[in-house]
N, C-alpha and C positions, 0 to 999 in steps of 0.2 A: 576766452574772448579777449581781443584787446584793448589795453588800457584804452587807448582813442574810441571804443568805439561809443558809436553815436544811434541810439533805435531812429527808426523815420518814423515813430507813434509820437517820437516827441514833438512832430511839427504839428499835432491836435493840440484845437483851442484850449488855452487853462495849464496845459502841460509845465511842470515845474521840475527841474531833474533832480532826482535823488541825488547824493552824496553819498561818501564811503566806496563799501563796495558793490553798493547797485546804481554806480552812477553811469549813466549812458542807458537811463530808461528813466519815467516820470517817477518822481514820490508821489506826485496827486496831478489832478485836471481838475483843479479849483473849489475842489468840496471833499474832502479825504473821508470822513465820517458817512456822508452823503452814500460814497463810493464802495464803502465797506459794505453796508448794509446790501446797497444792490448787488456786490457780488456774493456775498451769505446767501442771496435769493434768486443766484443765477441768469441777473439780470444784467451782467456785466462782467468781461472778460479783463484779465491784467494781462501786461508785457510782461515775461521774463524771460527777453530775446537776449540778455547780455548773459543769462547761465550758459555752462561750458558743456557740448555733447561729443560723444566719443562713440567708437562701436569695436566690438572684438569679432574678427572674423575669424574661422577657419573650424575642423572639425573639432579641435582640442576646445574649445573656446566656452563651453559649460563647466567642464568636469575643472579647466586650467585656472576658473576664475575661484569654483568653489573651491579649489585647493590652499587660495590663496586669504580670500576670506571668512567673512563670520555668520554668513548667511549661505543656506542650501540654496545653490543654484541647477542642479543637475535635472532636479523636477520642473521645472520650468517648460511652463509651453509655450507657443506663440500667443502673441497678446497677452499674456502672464505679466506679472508685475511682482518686483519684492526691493526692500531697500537693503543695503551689504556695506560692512565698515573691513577698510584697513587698520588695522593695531599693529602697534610696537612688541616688542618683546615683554615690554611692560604689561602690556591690554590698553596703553595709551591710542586713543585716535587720531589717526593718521590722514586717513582718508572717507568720507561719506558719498554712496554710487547710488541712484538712483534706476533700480538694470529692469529694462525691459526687454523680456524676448521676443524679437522677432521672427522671419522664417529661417534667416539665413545665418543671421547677426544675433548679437545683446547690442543694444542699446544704451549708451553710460548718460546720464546726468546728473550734473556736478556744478558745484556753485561757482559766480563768477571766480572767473582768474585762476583756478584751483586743475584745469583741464591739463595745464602743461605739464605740470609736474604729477599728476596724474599718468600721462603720456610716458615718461620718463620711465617712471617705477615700473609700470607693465611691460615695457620692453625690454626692463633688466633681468626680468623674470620671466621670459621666453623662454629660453634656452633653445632643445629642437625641437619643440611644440610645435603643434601647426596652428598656428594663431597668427592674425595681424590687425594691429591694433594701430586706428586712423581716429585721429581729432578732427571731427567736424563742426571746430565752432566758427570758422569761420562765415561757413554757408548756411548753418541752422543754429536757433534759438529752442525757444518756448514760451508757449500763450499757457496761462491758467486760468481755471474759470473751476464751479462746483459742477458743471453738468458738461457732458459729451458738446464741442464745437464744431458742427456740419461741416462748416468750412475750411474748418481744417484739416489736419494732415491723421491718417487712419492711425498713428504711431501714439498711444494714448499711454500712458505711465498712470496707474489708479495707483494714489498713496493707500499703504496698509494701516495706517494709522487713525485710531488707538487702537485695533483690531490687536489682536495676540493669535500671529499665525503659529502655523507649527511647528513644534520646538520650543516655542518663546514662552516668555514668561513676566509676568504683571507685575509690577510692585506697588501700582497706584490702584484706586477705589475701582469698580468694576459699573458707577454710573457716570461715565468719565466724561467730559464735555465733548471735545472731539469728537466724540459717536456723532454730532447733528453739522457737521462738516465735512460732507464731502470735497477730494481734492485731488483733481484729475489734469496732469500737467501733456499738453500737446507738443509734438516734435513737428518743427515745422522751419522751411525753408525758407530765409530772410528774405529774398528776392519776392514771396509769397506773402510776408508780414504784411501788410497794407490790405491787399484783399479777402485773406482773412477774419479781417474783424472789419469789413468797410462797412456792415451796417447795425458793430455794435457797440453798445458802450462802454468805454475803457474804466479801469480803478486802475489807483497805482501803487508802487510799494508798502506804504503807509496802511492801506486798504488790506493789502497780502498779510503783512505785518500785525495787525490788528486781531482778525481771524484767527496766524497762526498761533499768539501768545494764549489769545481767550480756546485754542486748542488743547493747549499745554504743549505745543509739540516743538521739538529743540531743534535748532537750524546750526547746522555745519560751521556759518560764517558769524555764529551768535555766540549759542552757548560752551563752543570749544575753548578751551585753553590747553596749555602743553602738558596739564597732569590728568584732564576729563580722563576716565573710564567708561563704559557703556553703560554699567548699572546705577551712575550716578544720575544719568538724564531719563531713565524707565526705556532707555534704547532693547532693554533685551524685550521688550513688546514687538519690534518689526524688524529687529537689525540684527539678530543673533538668531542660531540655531545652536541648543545648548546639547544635543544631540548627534550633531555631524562631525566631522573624523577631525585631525589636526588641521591647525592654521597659526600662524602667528598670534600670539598674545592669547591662546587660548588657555593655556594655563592660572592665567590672570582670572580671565573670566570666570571658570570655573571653578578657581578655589574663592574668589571673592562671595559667587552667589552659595556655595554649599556650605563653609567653615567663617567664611568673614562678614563682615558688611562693609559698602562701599562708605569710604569717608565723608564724601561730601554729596547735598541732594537739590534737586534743582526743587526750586519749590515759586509758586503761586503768589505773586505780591497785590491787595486791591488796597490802592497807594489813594492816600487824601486829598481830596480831589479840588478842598478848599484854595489852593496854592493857583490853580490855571497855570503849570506847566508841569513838565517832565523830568525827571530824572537822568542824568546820562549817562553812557556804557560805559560801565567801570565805578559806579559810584559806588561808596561803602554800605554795607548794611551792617548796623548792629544792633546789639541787643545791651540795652544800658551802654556802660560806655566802649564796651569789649567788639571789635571787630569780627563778626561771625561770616561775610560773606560778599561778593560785590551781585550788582544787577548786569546780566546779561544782555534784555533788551526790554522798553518799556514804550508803551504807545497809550493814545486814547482809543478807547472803545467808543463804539456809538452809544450800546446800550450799558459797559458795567462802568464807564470811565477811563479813570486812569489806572493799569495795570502795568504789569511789568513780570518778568521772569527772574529769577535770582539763584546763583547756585551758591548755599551756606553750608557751614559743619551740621555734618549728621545728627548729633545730641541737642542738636535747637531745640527747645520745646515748643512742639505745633504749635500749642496755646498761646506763645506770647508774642504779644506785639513789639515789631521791627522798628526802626527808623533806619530810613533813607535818609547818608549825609551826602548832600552834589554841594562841594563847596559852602557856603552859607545856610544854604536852605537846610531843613528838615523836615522829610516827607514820613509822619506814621503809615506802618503796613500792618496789615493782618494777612495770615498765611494760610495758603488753600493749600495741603498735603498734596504735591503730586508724586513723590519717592516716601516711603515711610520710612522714620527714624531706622525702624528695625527691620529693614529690608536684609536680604541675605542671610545665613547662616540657613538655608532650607533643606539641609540633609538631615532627613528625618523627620522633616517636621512637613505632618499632612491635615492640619488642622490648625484651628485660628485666621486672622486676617490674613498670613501669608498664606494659601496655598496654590496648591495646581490651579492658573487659569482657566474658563472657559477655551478653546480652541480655537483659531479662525480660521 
């Protein structure tokens, strides 16, 4: 999408535009809390008309994607949903695709801004495939909501998350919060924005935001940095198939979950709530005086407060309480496991917390 752009939901009453990289859609319509709750109860739709969509056409265009990523794309049916990472050689993340299959096409969604250079990398990697790969952010977006939108466009993306499809593998608790969130992102045509939701009610970033941290589930544009792995965010839940042939960075992945453990672990902050504000991205967490880790992303909740996401060293002990320093302030946290210390090294081992997940 580009930088200039501008949603036309921003001209609804209350509408306040976000910052960063969701600016050119609302953070709130003057009650963010208010907003959250009604879309948890599907009573209210968000814009996220500024993410970036893409589509690979042609007949290579299943078998040429899963060759490339970390997710089995080749079983895919129409209306099928799965999410798929680009990695480095490293198993560093590269890239996060949102692929929905269509009849003819996959369908790509990708977070703001991230579409181009998306565009880029898949063209370099054609070769004489018969694929061809068109960025359509210009002419479409995406509405989200927890339930199917009538109005919208029949192009529905069902997120997999916390589910553990096949292949995948858990490394968080198995009564995981995200189970009571559903989150189903619509493909729909800007010129169409407007009448699609003309008689519903909006949430805005702030809202999305909210939901997705009290999910536990990692955003592309949050919890990445230039050294993240998959296993540090519980990515091999929807984003990995630990099963399917070579790909970039697969090496990584596979000896980190069989022989090693992922260094570092995104984990669950419910931040003191005494203070009346927020913590900002990038703030330090530590543990006494020793820097263990920074915050990813941190909002208020309607109902648990002020939380936040945080990726720290692996050896933190779950048990003990954090502080968040944002400059002056200091915010105490207590820590909701969502990667366990001792994730990884599961060759062999078929018994204890870690084992084979349920299936999705």
């Amino acid at each position: 999408m580009s930088e200039t752009y501008r949603s036309v939901l921003l001209s609804r009453a209350g509408a306040i535009e976000a910052g960063g990289v969701d600016a050119g859609v609302a953070a709130h319509y003057g009650a963010p809390t208010r907003e959250a709750r009604k879309l948890a109860e599907g009573q209210a739709i968000a814009d996220l008309s500024h993410f970036d969509v893409l589509e690979i056409r042609g007949e290579d265009r299943a078998s040429w994607l899963d060759t490339l990523s970390t997710q089995r794309i080749t079983t895919l049916k129409p209306t099928q949903s799965t999410q798929t990472l680009l990695l480095s050689i490293q198993g560093r993340v590269e890239h996060e695709m949102k692929v929905l299959a269509d009849q003819d096409r996959l369908v790509l969604i990708v977070e703001p801004g991230a579409g181009a250079a998306l565009e880029q990398f898949l063209n370099s990697m054609r070769f004489m495939l018969r694929v061809e790969v068109n960025n359509l952010s210009a002419t479409h977006g995406v509405l989200a909501a927890t339930r199917q939108i009538p109005t919208a466009s029949s192009l529905v993306w069902v997120d997999p998350w916390p589910g553990v499809v096949n292949g995948g593998w858990a490394y968080s608790r198995e009564d995981h919060p995200g189970k009571d969130r559903p989150w189903l992102l619509h493909v729909v045509a800007l010129d169409q924005l407007e009448q699609a939701v003309a008689e519903e009610e909006l949430a805005g970033m702030m809202a999305v935001e909210s939901l997705r941290i009290a999910a536990w589930e990692p955003r592309f544009g949050a919890e990445i940095d230039e050294k993240i792995i998959p296993h540090e965010l519980d990515w091999l839940r929807t984003a990995v198939h630990l099963e399917k042939g070579c790909y970039k960075g697969q090496e990584t992945v596979a000896r980190v979950h069989n022989i090693g453990h992922p260094p570092r672990r995104v984990v669950f902050l419910d931040l003191d709530g005494s203070l009346h504000t927020l913590p900002s991205t990038g703030a330090e967490v530590k543990l006494g005086e020793r820097t263990v880790g920074h915050i990813t992303s941190a909002t208020l909740h309607y109902e648990a407060g002020p939380i936040a996401l945080a990726v720290i060293k692996r050896n933190v002990d779950p048990d003990s309480v954090l502080t968040v320093v944002d400059g002056e302030t200091n915010y105490p946290a207590t820590q909701d496991v969502i990667v366990t210390p001792d994730a990884g090294q599961v060759a062999g081992r078929f018994t204890g917390f870690l084992r084979t997940p349920p299936q999705g």
